[in-house]
N, C-alpha and C positions, 0 to 999 in steps of 0.2 A: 701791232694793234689787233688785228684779225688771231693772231696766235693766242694772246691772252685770254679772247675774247672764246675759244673755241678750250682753253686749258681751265676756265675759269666756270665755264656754263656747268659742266659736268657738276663738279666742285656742289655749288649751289643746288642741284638739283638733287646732290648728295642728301648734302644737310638737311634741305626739305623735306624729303626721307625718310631721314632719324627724326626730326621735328616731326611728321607723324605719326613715326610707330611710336617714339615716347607717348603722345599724345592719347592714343588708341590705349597703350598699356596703362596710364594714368585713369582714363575712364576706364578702361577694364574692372579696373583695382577699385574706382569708385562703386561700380555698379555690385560685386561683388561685396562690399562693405554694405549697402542699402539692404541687397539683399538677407545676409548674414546677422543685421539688424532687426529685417522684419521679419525674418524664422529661424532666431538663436537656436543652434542644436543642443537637446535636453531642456528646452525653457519648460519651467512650470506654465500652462495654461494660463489666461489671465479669470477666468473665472474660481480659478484653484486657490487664489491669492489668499492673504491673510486676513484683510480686511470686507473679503467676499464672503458675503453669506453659504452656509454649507447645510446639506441634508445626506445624515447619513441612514440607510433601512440596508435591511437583515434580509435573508430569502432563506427557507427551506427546501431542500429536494429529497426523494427520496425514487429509490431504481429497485427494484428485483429482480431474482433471476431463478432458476433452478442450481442447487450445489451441484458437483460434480468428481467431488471427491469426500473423503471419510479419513478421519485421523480418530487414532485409538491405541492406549496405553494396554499391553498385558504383562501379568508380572506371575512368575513360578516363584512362590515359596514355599522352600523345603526343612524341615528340621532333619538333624543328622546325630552319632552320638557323639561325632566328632566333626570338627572345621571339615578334614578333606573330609570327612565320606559325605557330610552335607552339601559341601561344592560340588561332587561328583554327580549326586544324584540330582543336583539342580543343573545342570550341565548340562547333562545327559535329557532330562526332562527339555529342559529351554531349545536345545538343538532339536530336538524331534518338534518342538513347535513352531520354532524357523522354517523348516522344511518341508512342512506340511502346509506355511500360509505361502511360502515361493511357489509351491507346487497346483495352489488356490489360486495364482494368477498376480502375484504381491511381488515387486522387483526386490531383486539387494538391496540394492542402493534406498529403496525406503521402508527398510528397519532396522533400526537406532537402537543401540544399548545405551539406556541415559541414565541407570545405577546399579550398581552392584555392591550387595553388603552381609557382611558377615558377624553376626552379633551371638553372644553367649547368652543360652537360657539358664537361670538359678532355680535350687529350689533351697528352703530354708529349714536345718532338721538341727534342732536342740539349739537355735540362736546361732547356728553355722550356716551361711553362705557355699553352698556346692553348684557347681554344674555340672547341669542334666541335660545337656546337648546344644546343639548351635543351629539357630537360624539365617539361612542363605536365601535371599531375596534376591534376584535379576529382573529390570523391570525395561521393558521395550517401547520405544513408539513407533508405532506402526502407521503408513501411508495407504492408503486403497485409491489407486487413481480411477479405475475402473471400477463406480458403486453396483453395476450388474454384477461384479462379485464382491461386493461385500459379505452378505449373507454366507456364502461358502465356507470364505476365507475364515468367517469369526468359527463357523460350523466347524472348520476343518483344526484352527488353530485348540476350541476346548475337548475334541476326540485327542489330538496329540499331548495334550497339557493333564487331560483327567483335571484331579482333586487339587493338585496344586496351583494349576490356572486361574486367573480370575483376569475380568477384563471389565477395562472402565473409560470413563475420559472422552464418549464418542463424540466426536464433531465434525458435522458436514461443512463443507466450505468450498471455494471455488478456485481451482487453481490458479487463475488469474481476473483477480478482482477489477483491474483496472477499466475495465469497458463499464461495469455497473458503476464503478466511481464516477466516470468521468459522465456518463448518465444523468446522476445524482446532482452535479456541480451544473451541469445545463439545468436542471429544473430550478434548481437551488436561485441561477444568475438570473430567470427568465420571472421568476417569482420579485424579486429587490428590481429588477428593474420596472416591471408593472407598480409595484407599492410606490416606488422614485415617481413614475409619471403623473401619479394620481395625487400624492401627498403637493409635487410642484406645483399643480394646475390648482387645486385648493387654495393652493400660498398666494396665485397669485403671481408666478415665478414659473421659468422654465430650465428644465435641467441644461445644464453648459456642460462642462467636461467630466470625466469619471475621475478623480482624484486619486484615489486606493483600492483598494479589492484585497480584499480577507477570507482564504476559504480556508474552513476546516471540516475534515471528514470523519466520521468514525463509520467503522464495521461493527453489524451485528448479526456474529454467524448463527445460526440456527442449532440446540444442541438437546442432544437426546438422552434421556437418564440411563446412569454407567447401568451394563448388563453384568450381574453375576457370574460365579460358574455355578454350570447347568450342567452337572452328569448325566441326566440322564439325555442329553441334546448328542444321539447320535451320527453319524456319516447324513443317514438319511431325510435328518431334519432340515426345517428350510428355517431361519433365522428373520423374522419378518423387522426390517430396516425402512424407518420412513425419513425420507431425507428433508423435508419439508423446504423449507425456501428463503434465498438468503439474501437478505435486506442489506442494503447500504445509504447511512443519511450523508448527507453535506450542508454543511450551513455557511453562506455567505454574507460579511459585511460591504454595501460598497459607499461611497462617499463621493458626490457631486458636489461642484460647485454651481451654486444657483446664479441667474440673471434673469431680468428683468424681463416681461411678455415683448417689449417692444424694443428691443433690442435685436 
């Protein structure tokens, strides 16, 4: 009897046990579900909803800065009385103007050969069609990271190029825009959300959750009219370059949903 009773108590106090770790993992699993209920993960907001009133206002921004760099197109065109000796002398010309804007302070790496072209010139004698030599055109774009040499570089580039040089295209810009953007987008959001506060409180209503956000930026770099060539712009001339100042807007839409003052 005592044996039983000593084989049997364990037993029991076993089971009891398991009856309440199920128990435990049963509310576990409930309290988990309440919770999962009251903050679905990804739930649209309840003021977002469809049947919610919504107020959507625009912000502008706008950031400047000083440019910091210079992009600039030069192109050698040569006539020749033939294909090669026009390539040659255009060659010969564009390399000496390479070397003299590397030598101004201008890397490799930024300038670009972005055409080269070789065209026949006609002339027209008795209703005949003849060619009277061929135009070679090489046209470069050119990088100035450092605008303290700008000036030189251009200086340096039309003493090496002479007559067939000509240089256009100047545009200041910033090597990396993203500071004045992201600038831009803070005025831009701080702008929509003052118009949001003022337009709700008018309504009658106060702003609930931010619903959407729309930003779109544009760039408006600063740009200087192309420069000719200038023969008579020697070594010693100083090439006056104003870089003036480069603007970035962003416009934001944002989209609230509205609720009630006394809510």
């Amino acid at each position: 009897m005592s044996e039983e009773q000593v084989t049997t108590a364990p037993l029991r106090r076993l089971r009891t046990g398991h009856i309440a770790i199920a128990a435990a993992i049963v509310l576990g699993a409930a309290a988990l579900t309440v919770a999962a209920t009251r903050n679905p993960a990804g739930a649209t907001p309840a003021s977002c909803g469809g049947s919610t009133p919504h107020l959507t206002v625009q912000g502008t921004g706008r950031a400047s800065g000083t440019p910091d760099s210079l992009d600039f197109n030069a192109e050698v065109d040569v006539t020749g009385p033939s294909a090669q000796g026009g390539l040659a002398q255009d060659s010969d010309t564009t390399s000496s103007v390479v070397q003299a804007m590397e030598a101004a302070g201008v890397k490799k790496a930024d300038i670009e050969t972005t055409d080269l072209t070789i065209n026949p010139n006609y002339i027209f004698t008795n209703g005949r069609s003849i060619i009277s030599g061929y135009e070679v055109t090489n046209s470069l774009a050119v990088t100035v990271r450092n605008l303290g040499d700008a000036g030189s570089v251009i200086d340096a580039a039309i003493t090496a190029g002479g007559n067939p040089l000509s240089i256009g295209s100047l545009t200041f810009s910033r090597s990396d825009p993203r500071t004045l953007e992201d600038r831009a987008r803070t005025d831009a959001v701080r702008q929509a959300v003052a118009h949001a506060g003022a337009m709700a409180r008018a309504s009658g209503q106060r702003l609930g959750a931010v619903c959407s956000v729309t930003d779109q930026s544009a760039l408006e770099p600063g740009v200087v009219e192309p420069l000719t060539t200038a023969p008579s712009l020697g070594a010693a001339a100083n090439v006056p370059l104003e870089r003036g100042t480069q603007q970035v807007s962003a416009q934001v839409t944002l989209v609230y949903g509205l609720e009630p003052l006394g809510r």
